[in-house]
MIPANU-972293 format. One record per residue (C-alpha): residue in one letter; residue number from 1; x, y, z. Coordinates in Angstrom, 1 decimal. Example, Ala and Ser with C-alpha at 12.3 -4.5 7.8 and 13.67 -1.06 7.14 Angstrom:
2
A 1 12.3 -4.5 7.8
S 2 13.7 -1.1 7.1
//
This chain:
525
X 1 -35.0 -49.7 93.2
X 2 -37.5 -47.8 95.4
X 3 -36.4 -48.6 98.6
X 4 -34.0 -47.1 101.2
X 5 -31.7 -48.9 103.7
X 6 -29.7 -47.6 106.8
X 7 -26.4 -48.8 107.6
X 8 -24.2 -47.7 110.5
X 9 -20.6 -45.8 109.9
X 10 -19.2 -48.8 110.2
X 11 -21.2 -51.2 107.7
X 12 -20.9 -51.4 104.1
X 13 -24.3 -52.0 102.0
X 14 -23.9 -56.1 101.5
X 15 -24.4 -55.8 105.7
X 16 -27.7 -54.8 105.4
X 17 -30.2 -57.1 104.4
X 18 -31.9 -56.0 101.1
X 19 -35.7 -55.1 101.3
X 20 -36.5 -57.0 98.1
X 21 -35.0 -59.3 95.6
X 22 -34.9 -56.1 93.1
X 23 -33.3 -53.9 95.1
X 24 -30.3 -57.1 95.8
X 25 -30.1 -57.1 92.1
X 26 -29.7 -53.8 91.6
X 27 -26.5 -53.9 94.4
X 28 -24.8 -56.9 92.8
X 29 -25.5 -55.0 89.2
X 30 -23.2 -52.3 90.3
X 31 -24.5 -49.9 88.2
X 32 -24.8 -47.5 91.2
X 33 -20.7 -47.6 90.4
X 34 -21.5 -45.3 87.5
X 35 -22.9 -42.6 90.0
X 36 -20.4 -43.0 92.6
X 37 -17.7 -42.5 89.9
X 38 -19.6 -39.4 88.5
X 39 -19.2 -37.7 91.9
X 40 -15.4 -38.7 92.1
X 41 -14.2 -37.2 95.0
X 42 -12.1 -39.1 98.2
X 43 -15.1 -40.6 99.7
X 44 -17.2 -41.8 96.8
X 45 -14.0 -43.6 95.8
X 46 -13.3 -45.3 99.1
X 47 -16.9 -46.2 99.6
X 48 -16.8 -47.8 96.0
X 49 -14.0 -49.2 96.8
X 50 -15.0 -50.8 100.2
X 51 -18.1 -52.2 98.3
X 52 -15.9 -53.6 96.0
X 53 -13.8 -55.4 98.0
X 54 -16.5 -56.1 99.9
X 55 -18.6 -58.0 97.5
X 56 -15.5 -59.7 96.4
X 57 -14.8 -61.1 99.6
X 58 -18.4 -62.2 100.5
X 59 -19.6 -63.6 96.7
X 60 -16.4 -63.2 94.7
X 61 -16.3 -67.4 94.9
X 62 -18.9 -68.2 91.8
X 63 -22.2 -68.5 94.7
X 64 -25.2 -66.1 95.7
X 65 -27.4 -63.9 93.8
X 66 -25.3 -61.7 91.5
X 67 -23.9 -64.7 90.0
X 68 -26.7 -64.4 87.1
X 69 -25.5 -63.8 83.3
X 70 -27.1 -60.9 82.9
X 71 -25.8 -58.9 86.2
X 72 -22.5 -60.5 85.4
X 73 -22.7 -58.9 82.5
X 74 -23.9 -56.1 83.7
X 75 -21.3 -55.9 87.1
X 76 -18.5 -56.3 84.3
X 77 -19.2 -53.8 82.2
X 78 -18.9 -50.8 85.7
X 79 -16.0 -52.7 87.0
X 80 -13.7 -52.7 83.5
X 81 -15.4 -49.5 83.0
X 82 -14.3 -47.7 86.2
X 83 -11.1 -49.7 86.8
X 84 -8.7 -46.8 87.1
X 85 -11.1 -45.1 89.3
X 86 -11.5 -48.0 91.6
X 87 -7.5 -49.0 92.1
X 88 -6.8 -45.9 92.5
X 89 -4.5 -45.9 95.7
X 90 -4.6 -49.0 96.2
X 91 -2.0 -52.1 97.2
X 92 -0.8 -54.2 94.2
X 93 -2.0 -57.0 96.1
X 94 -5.7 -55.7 96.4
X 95 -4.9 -55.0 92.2
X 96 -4.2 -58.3 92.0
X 97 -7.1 -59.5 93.3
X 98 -9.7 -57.4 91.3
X 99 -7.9 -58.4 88.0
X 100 -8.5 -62.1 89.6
X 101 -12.2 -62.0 89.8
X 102 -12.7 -59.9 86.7
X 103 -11.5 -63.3 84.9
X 104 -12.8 -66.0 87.4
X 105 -16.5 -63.8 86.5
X 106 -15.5 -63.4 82.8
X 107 -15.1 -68.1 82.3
X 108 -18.5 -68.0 84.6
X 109 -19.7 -65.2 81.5
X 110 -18.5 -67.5 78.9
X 111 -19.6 -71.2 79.8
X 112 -23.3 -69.8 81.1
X 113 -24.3 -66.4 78.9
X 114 -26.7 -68.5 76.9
X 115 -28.7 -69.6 79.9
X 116 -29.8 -65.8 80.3
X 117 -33.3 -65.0 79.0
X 118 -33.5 -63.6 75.1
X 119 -33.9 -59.9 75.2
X 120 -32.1 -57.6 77.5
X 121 -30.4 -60.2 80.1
X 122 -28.8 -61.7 76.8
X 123 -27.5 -58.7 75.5
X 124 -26.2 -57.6 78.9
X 125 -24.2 -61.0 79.5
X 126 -23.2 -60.4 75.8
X 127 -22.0 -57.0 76.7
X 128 -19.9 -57.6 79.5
X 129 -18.3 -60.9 78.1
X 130 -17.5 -58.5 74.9
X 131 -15.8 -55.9 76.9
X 132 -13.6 -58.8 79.0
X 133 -12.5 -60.3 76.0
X 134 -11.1 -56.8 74.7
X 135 -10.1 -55.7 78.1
X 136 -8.2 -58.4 79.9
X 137 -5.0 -59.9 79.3
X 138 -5.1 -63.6 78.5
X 139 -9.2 -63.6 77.5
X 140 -8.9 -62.5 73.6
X 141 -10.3 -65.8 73.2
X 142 -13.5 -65.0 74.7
X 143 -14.2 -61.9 72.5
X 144 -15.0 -63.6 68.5
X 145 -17.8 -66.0 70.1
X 146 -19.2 -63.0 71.9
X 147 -19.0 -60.4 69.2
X 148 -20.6 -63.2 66.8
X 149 -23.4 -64.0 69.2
X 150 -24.3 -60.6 69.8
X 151 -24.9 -59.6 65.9
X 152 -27.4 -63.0 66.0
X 153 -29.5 -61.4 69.6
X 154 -29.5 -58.3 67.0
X 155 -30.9 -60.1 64.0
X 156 -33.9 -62.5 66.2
X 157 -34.7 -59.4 68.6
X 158 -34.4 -56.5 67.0
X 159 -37.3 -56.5 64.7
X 160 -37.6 -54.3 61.1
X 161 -38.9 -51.4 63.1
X 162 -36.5 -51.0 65.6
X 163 -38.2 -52.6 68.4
X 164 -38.0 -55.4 71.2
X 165 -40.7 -58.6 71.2
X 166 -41.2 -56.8 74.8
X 167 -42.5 -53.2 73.1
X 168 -40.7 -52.1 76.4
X 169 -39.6 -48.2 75.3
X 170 -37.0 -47.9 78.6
X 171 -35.7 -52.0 77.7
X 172 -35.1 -50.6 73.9
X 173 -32.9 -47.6 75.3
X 174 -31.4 -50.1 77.6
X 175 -30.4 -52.2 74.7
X 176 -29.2 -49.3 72.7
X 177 -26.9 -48.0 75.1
X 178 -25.1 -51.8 75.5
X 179 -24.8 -52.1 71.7
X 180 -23.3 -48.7 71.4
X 181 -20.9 -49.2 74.0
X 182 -20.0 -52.5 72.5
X 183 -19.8 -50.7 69.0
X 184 -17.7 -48.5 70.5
X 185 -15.0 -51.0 72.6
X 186 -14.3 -53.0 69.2
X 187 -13.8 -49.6 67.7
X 188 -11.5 -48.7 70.3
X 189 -9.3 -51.8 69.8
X 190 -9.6 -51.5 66.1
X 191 -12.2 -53.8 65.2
X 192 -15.5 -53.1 63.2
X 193 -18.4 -54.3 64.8
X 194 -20.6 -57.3 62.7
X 195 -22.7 -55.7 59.9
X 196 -26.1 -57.0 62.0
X 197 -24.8 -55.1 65.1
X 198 -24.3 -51.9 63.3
X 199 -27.4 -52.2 61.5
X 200 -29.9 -52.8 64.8
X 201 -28.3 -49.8 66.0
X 202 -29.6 -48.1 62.9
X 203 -32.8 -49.1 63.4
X 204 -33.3 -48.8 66.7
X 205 -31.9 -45.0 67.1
X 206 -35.2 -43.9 64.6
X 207 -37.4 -45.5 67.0
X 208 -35.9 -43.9 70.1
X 209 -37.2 -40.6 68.8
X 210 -40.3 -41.2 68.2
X 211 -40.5 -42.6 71.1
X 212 -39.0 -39.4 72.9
X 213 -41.3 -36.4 74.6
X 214 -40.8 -32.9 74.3
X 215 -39.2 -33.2 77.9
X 216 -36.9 -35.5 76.4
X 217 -38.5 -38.7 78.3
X 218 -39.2 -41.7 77.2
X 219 -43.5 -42.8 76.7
X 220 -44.2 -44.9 79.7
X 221 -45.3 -48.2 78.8
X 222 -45.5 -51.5 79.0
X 223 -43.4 -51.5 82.5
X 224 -41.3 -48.9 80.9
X 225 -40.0 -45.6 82.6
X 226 -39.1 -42.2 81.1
X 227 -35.1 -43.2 82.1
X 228 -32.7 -41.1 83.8
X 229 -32.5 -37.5 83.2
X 230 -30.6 -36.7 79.8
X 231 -29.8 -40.7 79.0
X 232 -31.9 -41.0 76.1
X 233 -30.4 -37.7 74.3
X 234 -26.8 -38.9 75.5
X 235 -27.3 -42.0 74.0
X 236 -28.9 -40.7 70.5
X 237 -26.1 -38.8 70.5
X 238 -23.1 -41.1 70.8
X 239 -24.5 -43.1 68.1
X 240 -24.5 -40.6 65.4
X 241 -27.4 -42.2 63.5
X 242 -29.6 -39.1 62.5
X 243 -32.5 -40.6 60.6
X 244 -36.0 -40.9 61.4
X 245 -38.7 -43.0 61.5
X 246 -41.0 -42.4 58.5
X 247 -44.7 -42.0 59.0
X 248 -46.1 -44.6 60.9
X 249 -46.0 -47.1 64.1
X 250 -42.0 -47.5 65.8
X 251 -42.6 -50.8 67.8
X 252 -46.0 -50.4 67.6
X 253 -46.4 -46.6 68.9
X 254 -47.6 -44.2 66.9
X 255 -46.4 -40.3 67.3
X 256 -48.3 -36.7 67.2
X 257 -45.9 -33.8 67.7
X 258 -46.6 -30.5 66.8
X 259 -45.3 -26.7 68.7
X 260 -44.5 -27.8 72.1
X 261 -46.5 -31.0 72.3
X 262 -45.9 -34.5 71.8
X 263 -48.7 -37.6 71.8
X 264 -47.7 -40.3 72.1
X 265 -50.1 -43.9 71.7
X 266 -50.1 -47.4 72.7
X 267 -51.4 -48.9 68.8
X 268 -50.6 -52.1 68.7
X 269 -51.7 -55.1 70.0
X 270 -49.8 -55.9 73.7
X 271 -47.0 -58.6 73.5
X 272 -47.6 -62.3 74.0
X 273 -45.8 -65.6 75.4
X 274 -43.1 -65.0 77.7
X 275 -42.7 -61.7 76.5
X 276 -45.7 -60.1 78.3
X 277 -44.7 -60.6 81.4
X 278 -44.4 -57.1 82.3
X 279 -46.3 -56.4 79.4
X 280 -49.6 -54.1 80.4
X 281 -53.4 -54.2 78.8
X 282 -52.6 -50.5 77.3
X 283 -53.9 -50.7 74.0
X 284 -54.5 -47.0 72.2
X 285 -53.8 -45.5 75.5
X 286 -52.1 -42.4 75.3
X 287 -49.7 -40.0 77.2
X 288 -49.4 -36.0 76.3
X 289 -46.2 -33.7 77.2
X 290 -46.1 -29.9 76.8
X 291 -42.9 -28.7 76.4
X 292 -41.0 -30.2 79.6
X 293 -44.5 -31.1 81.1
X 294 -45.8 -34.0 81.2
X 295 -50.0 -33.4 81.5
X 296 -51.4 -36.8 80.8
X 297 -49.8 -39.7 81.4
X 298 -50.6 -44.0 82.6
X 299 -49.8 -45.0 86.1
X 300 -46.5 -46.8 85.0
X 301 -44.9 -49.7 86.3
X 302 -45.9 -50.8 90.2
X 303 -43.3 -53.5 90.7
X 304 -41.1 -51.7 92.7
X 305 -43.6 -51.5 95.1
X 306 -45.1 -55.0 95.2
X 307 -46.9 -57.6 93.4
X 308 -50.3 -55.7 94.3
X 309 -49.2 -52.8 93.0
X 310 -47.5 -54.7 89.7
X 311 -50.5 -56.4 89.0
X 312 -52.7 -52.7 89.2
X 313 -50.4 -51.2 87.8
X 314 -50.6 -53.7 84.4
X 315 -54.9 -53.0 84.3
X 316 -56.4 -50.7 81.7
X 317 -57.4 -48.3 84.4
X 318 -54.4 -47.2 84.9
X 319 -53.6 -46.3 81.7
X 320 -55.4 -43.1 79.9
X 321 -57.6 -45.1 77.5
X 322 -61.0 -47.1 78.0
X 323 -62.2 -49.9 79.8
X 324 -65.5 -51.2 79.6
X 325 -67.6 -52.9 82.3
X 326 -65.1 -53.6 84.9
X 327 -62.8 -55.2 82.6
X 328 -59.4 -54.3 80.9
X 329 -59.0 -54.9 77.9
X 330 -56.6 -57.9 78.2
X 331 -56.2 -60.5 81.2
X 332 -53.2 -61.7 83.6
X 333 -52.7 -65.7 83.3
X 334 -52.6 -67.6 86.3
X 335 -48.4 -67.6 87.0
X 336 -46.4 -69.3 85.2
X 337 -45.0 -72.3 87.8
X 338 -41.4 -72.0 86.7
X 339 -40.7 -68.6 86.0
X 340 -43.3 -67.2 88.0
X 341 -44.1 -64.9 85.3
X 342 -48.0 -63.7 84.3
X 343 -48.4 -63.1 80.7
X 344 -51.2 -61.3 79.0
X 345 -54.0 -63.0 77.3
X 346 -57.1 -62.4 76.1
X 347 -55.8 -59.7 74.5
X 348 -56.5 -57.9 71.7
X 349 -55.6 -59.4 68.7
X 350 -56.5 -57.0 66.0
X 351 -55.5 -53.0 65.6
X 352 -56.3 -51.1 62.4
X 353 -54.1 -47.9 62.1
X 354 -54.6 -44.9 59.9
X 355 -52.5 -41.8 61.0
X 356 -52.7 -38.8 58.5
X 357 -52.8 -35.2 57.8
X 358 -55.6 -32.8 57.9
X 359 -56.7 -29.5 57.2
X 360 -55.6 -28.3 60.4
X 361 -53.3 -31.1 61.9
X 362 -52.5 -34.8 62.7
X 363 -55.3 -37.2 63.0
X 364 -55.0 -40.7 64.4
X 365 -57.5 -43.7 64.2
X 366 -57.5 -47.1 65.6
X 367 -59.9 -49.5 67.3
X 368 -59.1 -52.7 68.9
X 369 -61.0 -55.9 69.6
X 370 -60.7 -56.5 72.9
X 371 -64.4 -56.3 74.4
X 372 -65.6 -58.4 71.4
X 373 -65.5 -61.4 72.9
X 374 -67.3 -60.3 76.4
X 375 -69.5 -57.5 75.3
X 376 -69.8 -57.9 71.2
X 377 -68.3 -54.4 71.1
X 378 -65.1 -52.9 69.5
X 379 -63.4 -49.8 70.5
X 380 -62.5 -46.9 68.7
X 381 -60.5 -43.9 69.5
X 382 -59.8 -40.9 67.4
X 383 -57.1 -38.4 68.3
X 384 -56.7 -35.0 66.3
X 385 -53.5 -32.9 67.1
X 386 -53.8 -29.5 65.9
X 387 -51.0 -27.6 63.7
X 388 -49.7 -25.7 66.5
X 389 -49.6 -28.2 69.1
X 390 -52.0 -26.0 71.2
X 391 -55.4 -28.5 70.5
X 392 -56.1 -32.0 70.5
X 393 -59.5 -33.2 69.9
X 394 -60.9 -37.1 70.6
X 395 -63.1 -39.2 70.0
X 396 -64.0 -42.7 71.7
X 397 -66.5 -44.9 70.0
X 398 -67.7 -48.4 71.2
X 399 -69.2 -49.9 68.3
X 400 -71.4 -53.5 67.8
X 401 -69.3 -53.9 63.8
X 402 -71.6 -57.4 62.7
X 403 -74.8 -58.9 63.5
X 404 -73.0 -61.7 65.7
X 405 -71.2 -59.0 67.8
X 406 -75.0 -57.0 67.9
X 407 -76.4 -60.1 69.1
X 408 -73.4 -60.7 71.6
X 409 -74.0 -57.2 72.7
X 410 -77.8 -57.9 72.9
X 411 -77.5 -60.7 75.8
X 412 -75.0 -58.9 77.7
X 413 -77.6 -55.9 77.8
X 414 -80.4 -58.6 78.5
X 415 -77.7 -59.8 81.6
X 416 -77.6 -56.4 82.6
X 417 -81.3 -55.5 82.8
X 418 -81.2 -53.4 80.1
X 419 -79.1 -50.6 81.8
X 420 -76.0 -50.3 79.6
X 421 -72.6 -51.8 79.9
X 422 -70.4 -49.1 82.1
X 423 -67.6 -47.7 80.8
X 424 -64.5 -45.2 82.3
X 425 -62.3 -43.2 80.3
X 426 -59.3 -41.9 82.1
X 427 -56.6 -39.5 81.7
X 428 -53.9 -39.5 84.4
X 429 -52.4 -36.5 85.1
X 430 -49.0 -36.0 86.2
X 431 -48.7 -35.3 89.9
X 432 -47.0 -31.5 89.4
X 433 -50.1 -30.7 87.6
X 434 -52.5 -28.4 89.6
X 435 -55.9 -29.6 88.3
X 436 -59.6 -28.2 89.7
X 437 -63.2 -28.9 88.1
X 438 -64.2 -25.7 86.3
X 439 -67.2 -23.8 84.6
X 440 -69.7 -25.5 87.1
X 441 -68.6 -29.0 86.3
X 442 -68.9 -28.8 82.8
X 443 -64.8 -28.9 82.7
X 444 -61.4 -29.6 84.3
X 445 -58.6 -26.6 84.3
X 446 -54.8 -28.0 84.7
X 447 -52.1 -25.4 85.4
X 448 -48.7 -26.7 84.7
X 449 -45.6 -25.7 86.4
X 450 -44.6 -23.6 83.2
X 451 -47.6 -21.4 83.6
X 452 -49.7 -23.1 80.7
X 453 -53.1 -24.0 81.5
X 454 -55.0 -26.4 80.0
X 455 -58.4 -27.2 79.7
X 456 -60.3 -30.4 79.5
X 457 -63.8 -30.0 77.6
X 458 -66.6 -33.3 76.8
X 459 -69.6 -33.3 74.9
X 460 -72.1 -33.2 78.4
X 461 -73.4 -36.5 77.7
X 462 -71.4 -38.4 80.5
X 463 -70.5 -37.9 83.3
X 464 -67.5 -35.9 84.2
X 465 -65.2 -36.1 87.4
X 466 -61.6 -35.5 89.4
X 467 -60.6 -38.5 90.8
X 468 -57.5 -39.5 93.1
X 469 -54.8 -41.7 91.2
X 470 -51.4 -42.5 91.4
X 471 -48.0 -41.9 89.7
X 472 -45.8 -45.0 89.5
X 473 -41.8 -44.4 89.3
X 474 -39.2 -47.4 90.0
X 475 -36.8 -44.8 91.8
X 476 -39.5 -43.5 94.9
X 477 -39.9 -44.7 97.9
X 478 -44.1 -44.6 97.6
X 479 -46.9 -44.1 94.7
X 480 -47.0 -40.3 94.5
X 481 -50.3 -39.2 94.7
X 482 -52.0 -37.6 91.6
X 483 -55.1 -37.1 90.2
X 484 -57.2 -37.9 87.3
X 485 -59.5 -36.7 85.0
X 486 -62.7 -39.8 84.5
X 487 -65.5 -39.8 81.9
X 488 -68.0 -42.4 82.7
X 489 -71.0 -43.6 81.5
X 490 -73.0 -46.8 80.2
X 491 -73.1 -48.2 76.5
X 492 -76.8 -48.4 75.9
X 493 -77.0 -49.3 72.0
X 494 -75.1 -50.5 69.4
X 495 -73.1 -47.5 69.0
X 496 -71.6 -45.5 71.8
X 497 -69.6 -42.3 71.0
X 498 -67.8 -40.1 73.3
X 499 -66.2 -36.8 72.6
X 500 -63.7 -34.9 74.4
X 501 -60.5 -32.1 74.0
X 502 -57.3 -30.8 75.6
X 503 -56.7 -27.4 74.9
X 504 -54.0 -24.5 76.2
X 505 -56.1 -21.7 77.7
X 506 -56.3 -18.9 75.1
X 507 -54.3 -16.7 77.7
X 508 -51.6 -19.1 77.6
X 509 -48.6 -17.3 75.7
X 510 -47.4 -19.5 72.2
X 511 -43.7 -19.6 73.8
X 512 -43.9 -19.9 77.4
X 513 -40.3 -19.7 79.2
X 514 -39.6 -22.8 81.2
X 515 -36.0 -22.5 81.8
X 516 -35.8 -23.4 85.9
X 517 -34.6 -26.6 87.2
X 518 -37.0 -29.3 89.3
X 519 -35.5 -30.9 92.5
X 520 -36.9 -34.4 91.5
X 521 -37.5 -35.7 95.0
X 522 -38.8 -32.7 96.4
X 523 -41.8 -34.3 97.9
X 524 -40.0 -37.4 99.1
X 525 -40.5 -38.6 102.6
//
């Protein structure tokens, strides 16, 4: 959850106050169980199992935070999962006990899962009520209504191309992995899962690869994170569903991949309604991995770190696309008063597509209409992977498409004095990449880890700089500090057009050996 707490010898962690509501729900989850249970030795079991008994003994009655039906769900799933791990030398009595709460949570699970939100909190309560009716002696009962309800989240959430109402990439995997285990649990006790069930997993399991970087990450977007290491390929795995998506958007994303590289774009419009609420104004934004580098990527998801830092982290400007005159492309709403959640509007509502081969590639074009309604301009992005994975070549366009946008764009130009409407176009770069302004100014040289260098080129009509940014991960303690390359200038007529490229250094070697193994918190305070 991005925080870290102290506790004497002699505490266990529900002690300590939590710094934040997150990081409470992340304890009373108890998916840390599933680490402490990886390590399996003495003391990872007795502190598990202090922190079991512990929780039991302060909220095992049915009050306090972790009485939710989603981390209900979610706390059932570790505890039936890791039961033999956690009774492990322990007293028939304290046994006795655990099996007692297991059901007391799985009636709560039963009389209150449809109070949790559509979308992932439903299919976690759905989850854990699934695996308690399987599981425990005496709650068979519980398991048809579950099993039924779950194929019916499948068939209203799980849209035709695999994805969530939340175009959330990390939420998707996350929903993946619950209906895989709960495919898996009715297979185990001889059951078939519904036809709906089996067939969301089939979608969704196309989608996930796209969706996947060379690195084996997920894109970052729309408050999603890359996931653990190794969970997305575990998970693809386990379900044994090998096809692909055909050519063409996966929950709104389309892919590039060729050699080493991956591309990976925001080409849809953003979610709406409740389902924006972590939703982000990232419309043909895009994020670039080399092998198991990422190079240009968006600022990801501040919430960890505060509602400041959620809210920045949501703008266009953090995100490696365009915004134009101070603006992102879409707007927060004032917060909802009983959810307290801030959906997206003004966004753009319309984002024509065309993905297709070339002489020499992959080309991608899409424009969205998101500056129409302030500045009478649309804009346009063009995105050329070359065969080999070693060139990409773009193309941003702001473009006045009718007379009523012209004369929309007219008056904001007469408002502005007739200096232009300014635009920024940014490409993050990922903090490990070692990035310096080159050839007098005239371009930016990135050296990844791996050796590779890359080279960032522009026409020499704009402006061209190295600015500080910021790399957003839920699992840090702080932003980590990163840089990023900015393209600025001012849209002076009716048709603004910008071109750029990323391109490995011709000394770069086609297969670059990349074999050693990161410390991920190597720069943590």
């Amino acid at each position: 959850a991005g925080s870290l707490i102290e506790a004497t010898p002699d505490q266990i962690v529900w002690d300590v106050t939590a710094p934040d509501q997150e990081f409470a729900y992340e304890l009373h989850g108890f998916a840390w169980l599933d680490d402490l249970a990886a390590v399996g030795d003495i003391r990872a079991r007795e502190t598990a199992q202090r922190w079991l008994w512990g929780w039991i003994n302060a909220f095992g009655k049915g009050r306090g935070l972790g009485w939710t039906p989603d981390l209900t769900g979610r706390r059932l799933i570790r505890w039936i999962n890791h039961a033999l791990f956690l009774l492990r030398g322990t007293s028939q009595d304290k046994s006795d006990v655990f099996y007692r709460s297991l059901v007391e949570q799985t009636d709560f699970l039963s009389r209150r899962w449809h109070v949790a939100a559509p979308g992932l909190p439903r299919f976690e309560a759905l989850t854990g009520l699934i695996y308690a009716g399987l599981s425990l002696e005496g709650q068979e009962a519980r398991a048809d209504p579950a099993i039924k309800a779950l194929a019916r989240e499948c068939e209203s959430q799980i849209d035709e191309q695999g994805g969530l109402p939340t175009r959330n990439p990390e939420e998707l995997l996350q929903v993946f992995t619950l209906l895989t285990w709960a495919a898996a649990a009715l297979s185990d006790a001889g059951r078939g899962a519904p036809k709906a069930h089996m067939a969301a997993i089939e979608r969704i399991a196309p989608t996930l690869r796209t969706l996947r970087h060379t690195d084996g990450g997920l894109a970052r977007f729309h408050g999603g994170g890359r996931g653990a290491e190794g969970w997305l390929d575990h998970a693809l795995s386990t379900a044994k569903v090998k096809t692909r998506q055909p050519d063409g958007l996966s929950m709104g994303y389309a892919r590039l991949s060729a050699g080493r590289t991956s591309l990976i774009i925001d080409a849809s419009p953003p979610p709406g309604g409740p389902a924006s609420y972590n939703a982000h104004a990232s419309t043909l934004a895009f994020e670039l991995t080399s092998g198991r580098r990422p190079l240009v990527v968006n600022c990801g998801s501040g919430a960890s770190f505060g509602p400041a830092w959620r809210r920045a982290g949501r703008a266009t400007p953090s995100h490696s696309g365009l915004s134009l005159g101070g603006f992102s492309s879409a707007r927060l709403a004032p917060a909802d008063k009983y959810t307290g959640g801030e959906s997206l509007i003004a966004a753009p509502t319309y984002v024509p597509v065309e993905i297709g081969a070339i002489s020499d590639g992959t080309r991608f074009q899409g424009g969205h209409n998101g500056y129409v309604a302030g500045f009478g301009l649309t804009h346009a992005r063009l995105i050329e992977l070359s065969h080999d994975g070693r060139g990409v070549a773009g193309e941003d366009m702001l473009l006045a498409m009718d007379d009523a946008d012209r004369r929309r764009f007219d008056r904001e130009m007469d408002s502005a004095k007739l200096k232009g409407i300014p635009f920024e176009i940014r490409f993050h770069l990922h903090p490990d990449v070692d990035a310096t302004v080159d050839l007098g100014g005239a371009a930016i040289s990135m050296a990844l880890k791996s050796g590779e260098i890359w080279v960032f080129r522009h026409d020499g009509i704009h402006r061209l700089s190295l600015e500080p940014s910021v790399y957003l991960e839920r699992n840090r303690l702080k932003p980590r500090a990163s840089l990023q390359i900015l393209l600025s200038g001012r849209a002076m007529g009716h048709a603004t057009r910008v071109r750029w490229s990323l391109s490995k250094a011709q000394e770069t070697a086609i297969g670059v050996r990349d074999l050693s193994l990161d410390d991920p918190y190597d720069d943590q305070d």
